[in-house]
Structure formats: structure tokens, C-alpha cells
N, C-alpha and C positions, 0 to 999 in steps of 0.2 A: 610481602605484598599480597593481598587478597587476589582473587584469581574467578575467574568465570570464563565458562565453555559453553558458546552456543551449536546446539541442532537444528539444523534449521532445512527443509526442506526446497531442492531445485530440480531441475530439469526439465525434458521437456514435458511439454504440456501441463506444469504447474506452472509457470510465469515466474516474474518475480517480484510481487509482492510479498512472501515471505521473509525473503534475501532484506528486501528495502526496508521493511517495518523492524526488524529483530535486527538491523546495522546503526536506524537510531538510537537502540537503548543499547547495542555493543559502544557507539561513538560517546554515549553519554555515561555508560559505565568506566568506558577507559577515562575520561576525562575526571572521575571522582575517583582515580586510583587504582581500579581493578587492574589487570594484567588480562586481557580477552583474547579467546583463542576462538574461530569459528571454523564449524564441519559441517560437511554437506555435501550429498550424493554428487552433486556435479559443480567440481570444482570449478568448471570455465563460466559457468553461469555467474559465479561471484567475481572472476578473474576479470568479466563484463561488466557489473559496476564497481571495479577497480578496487576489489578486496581480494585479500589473498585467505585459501581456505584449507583444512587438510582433507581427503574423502573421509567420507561415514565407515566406521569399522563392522566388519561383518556382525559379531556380538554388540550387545550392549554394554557387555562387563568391558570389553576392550576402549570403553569411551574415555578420555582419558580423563586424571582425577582434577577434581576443581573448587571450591570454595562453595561456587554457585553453578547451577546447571541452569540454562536455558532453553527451552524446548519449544520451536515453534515447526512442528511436525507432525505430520496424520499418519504419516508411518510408523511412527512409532506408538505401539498399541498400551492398554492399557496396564498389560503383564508387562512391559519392558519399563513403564513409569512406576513402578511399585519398585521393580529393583532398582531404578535411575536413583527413587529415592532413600533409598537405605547408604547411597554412598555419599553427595554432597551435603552441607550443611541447610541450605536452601535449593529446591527446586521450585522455578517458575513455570508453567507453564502456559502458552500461549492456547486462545480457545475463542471462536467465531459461534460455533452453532449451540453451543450445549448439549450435542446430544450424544453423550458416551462420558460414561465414569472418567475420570481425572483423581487420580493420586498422584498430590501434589503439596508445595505448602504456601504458593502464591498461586493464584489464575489470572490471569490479564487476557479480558476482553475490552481492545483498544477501540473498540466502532463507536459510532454516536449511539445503536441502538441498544449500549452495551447494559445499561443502566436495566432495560428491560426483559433481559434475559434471567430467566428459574434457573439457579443452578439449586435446587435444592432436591438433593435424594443423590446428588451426582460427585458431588465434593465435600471433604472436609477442608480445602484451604481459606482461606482469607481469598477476597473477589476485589479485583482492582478494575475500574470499567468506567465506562462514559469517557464523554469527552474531555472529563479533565483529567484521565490518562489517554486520550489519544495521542500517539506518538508521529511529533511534526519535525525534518528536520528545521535546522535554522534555518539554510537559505530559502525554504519558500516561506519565513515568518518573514526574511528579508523582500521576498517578491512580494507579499502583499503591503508593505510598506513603501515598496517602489512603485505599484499600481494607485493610479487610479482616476478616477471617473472619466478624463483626459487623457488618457495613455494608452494607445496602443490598440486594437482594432481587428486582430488577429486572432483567426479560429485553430483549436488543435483539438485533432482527432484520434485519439488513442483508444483501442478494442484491448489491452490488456501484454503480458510480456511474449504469447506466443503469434500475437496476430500480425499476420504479413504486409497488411495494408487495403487488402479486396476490399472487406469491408467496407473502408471511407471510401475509396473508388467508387462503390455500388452506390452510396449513400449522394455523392458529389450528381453522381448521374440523373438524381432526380431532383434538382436542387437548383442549380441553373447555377449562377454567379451570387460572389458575397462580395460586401465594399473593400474589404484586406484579404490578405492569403490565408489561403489554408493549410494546415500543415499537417500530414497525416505521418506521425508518428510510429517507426519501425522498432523497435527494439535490439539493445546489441543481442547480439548470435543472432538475429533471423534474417535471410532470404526476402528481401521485397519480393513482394507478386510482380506479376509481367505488368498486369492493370497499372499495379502505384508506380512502377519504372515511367508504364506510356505515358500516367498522367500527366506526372510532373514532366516528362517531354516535349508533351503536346499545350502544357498550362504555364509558359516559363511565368516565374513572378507570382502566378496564381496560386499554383499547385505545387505546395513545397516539400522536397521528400525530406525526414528529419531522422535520423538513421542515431537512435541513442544520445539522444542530443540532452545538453544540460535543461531539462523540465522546469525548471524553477526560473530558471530566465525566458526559459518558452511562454510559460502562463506571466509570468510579469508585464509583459509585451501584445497580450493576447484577450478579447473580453470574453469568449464564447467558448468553452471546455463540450466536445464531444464524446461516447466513449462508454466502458464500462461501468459500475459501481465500485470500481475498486481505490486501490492507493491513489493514483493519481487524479480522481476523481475527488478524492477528501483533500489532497493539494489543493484542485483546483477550488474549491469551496474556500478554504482555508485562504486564499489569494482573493475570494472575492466575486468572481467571475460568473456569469451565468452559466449553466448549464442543460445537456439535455443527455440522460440516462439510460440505456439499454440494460434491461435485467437478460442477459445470456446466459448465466449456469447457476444453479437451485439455490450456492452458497453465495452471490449477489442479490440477494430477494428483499433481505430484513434491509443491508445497509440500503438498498434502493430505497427504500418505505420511507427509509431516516433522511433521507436527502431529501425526497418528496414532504415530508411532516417541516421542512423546511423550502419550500416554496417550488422545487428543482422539477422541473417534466421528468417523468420516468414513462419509459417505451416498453412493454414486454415482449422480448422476444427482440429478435432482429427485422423491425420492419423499416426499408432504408427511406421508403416514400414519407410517411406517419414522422419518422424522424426529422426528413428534411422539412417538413413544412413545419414542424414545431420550431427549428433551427432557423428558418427563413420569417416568421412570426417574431422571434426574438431581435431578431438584428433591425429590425424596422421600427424598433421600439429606442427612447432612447437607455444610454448605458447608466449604470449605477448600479457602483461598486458595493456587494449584499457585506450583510455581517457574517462574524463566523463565530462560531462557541465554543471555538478549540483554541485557547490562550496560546496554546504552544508551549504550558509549562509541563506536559505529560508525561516526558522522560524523567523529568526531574524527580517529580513523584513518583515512579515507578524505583527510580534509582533508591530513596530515599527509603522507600516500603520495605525494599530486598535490605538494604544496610540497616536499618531495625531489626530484623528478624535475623540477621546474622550475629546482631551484637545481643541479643536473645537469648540465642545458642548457642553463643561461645562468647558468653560474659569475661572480662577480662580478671 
């Protein structure tokens, strides 16, 4: 059986958008055959969205052996990707900014603004990018399919995998009331703020705490996506939904731009006032369900890239 090992970066204060993006093309790899094993610094982080994982080994040479290597890690520099690749047959690796050498024999830059990025002076791989490898799983191709223009009414507010909730709290407080709930999204492993506990206390019905909840039926349910530029922010696009954007840290700036080049408010910076009135603008408009440019066949084709280039290198 073919065989693939992902790296993939967790803990705290990364989130987990790495864990979620590099689990769809682990789910869609298993499903064409591979045998997938995942590693990563903190196993409970994956144990969280209900994958099991082994830890990162001290060495690189210690990673264990695999067909295909998968690498969506900033830890791992670009002296440890030079030897990564001398041992699998394929090494992919995953890549947001372009800015740092990649020894590699695939690149996957999964954003919208993938297409736009120079890697040139930076790699010799093959560059896999745009949305038609942006990797969706299926159930929210299923939630935008269960949405729409009629359905649902519902705001979700997510600030990324480490955010406690303050955030939407601070955001709710200059905002007044909306027609459906709100739902300010926790993430498993974290600690709700005192804020998000009172809220929803003080707001029953209104103010919904969502404590790692299934996202794909959140935004199904929901017209109004608030929150970072990250994964579940291309969910929510991908579902259809309006949006309203906070650029919070340097590596959110391009996909902001990319959501914005596609009609979506973008906020820099954290301002909860600026925010809510663009939010409260929105909802008084009526609903209609946006397009999206991401098929949802991106794994497929990433799947499909790496099985080329295996059958390459080890012709039968």
C-alpha cells in the first residue's frame, strides 16, 4: 500500500488551520489508497478535531519513513526540507507567503490568492495554487448546497483556533441587537473568556456560546460569517454567506485582499465599532446567497498531482 506522513504544525498560539487544511488532503489521500499517518507537536490539538496523531520527533531523520511526505510547517526550516527530501519519493509542501526557499518536489498554495504569488528564485518544485486546489472538505460543499437565500438567519463569529471569545463580546457591545443569534465560536482546548460565559448568560437565545461545534452546519444555518481571514472564513465564502473580515496578524493580509477582490468588507486591524456598523449595514440589506470559485474539487487535484509524480519516480 502507498503510504504518506503528514507534519503539520499545532499548538498553542498557532490555531488550527493547519491541522484542518492538511486533514482534508490526509482524508482525501486515505480515500485513494494511501495508508496516512499524522505528526505534530501537540497531539491534543488533533485529538480536538478528532484525529489521532503521533508527537514530532526530536530529529528530522527520526520522521518516520513514507512514500510521500507532507509538510505543512514553518518549523521546519529549510535545512530540515532538503534532507526531508532525499528520503521520500515525493515531498509536498505546503506554503502561504513565499517568502523563504522551499526544497521541495510539489508546493501547494491552497488560497484564492494563490495564483498571484512569485515563487520564482524560491523553488524548483511544480506550484499547485488558486482555487482550484483550494482544499474544501465535503460537508461544507454539503452546507452550501443546504443554504440558501431562505434559510437561516444566523450570525457566527469566529476570531481563529486560539480566540477565547473577548473579541465578539467587545464587537456585540457596539452593535446593539441582530434579527437571529449570534454565535460566538470557541474552539476545542480553549477556555471561554468570563465576557463570552456572561454573554451568552445574560443574552439566552441571543448570545449563543458554540464551544467547537460542527462549522459546516453552523454556517449552513447562518447568513452573516464574522471573524478572521482564515479557514473558516473561506468555508464561509465557499457556503455562500456574507461576510465581514478583520486582518489581525501579517500572514491574514493577501487572503484578506482575496476575499475583498471578491466583494467581502475587510477591517484592519481590530476595530469592534468600524466592524459592527459594517455588520449592522449588512443585515438590513436583503440576503443573497454570493458565488464561490472554489468547486470543491481541490483535493482531488492535489491527490491526483502527488500520484503522477509518484508514478514518475517509481515507474512500474
Amino acid at each position: 500500500m502507498k503510504s504518506a506522513v503528514f507534519l503539520v504544525d499545532s499548538g498553542p498560539g498557532i490555531g488550527l488551520g493547519h491541522l484542518r487544511r492538511s486533514g482534508i488532503l490526509l482524508d482525501a489521500m486515505t480515500h485513494a489508497g494511501f495508508e496516512c499517518r499524522l505528526v505534530c507537536p501537540d497531539v491534543g490539538a488533533a485529538a480536538a478535531l478528532g484525529r489521532t496523531a503521533a508527537p514530532m520527533p526530536a530529529a528530522i531523520e527520526d520522521v518516520p519513513s513514507a512514500d510521500v511526505v507532507i509538510c505543512d510547517s514553518y518549523s521546519i526550516r529549510s535545512e530540515h526540507l532538503s534532507r526531508l527530501r532525499r528520503r521520500p519519493s515525493v515531498l509536498l509542501v505546503f506554503d502561504d507567503m513565499a517568502d523563504r526557499a522551499i526544497n521541495a518536489d510539489l508546493v501547494l498554495n491552497h488560497n484564492l490568492y494563490g495564483a498571484r504569488v512569485d515563487y520564482a528564485g524560491l523553488t524548483d518544485a511544480a506550484i499547485l495554487r488558486g482555487p482550484e486546489c483550494t482544499l474544501v472538505a465535503p460537508d461544507v460543499l454539503s452546507a452550501r448546497m443546504r443554504r440558501s437565500a431562505h434559510s437561516g438567519n444566523g450570525v457566527v463569529i469566529s476570531f481563529g483556533g486560539t480566540d477565547d471569545g473577548a473579541r465578539a463580546v467587545e464587537l456585540l457591545r457596539w452593535w446593539g441587537s441582530a434579527e437571529g443569534p449570534c454565535h460566538i465560536v470557541v474552539p476545542p482546548g480553549v477556555s471561554p473568556s468570563e465576557s463570552a460565559l456572561g454573554a451568552a448568560e445574560e443574552n439566552p437565545g441571543r448570545v449563543i456560546l458554540q464551544r467547537g461545534p460542527d462549522m459546516p452546519a453552523l454556517l449552513a444555518d447562518a447568513r452573516l460569517y464574522i471573524g478572521g481571514a482564515g479557514m473558516t472564513a473561506l468555508e464561509a465564502m465557499v457556503v455562500g454567506l456574507d461576510m465581514v473580515l478583520f486582518v489581525l496578524v501579517d500572514n491574514q493580509r493577501l487572503n484578506a485582499e482575496a476575499f475583498g477582490r471578491h466583494g467581502h468588507p475587510v477591517v484592519q486591524g481590530f476595530q469592534p465599532k468600524r466592524g459592527a456598523e459594517i455588520a449592522a449595514a449588512l443585515l438590513r440589506q436583503p440576503f443573497q446567497q454570493h458565488a464561490s470559485v472554489v468547486d470543491g474539487e481541490g483535493a482531488t487535484r492535489v491527490v491526483r498531482a502527488i500520484e503522477d509524480l509518484l508514478r514518475a519516480k517509481r515507474p512500474a
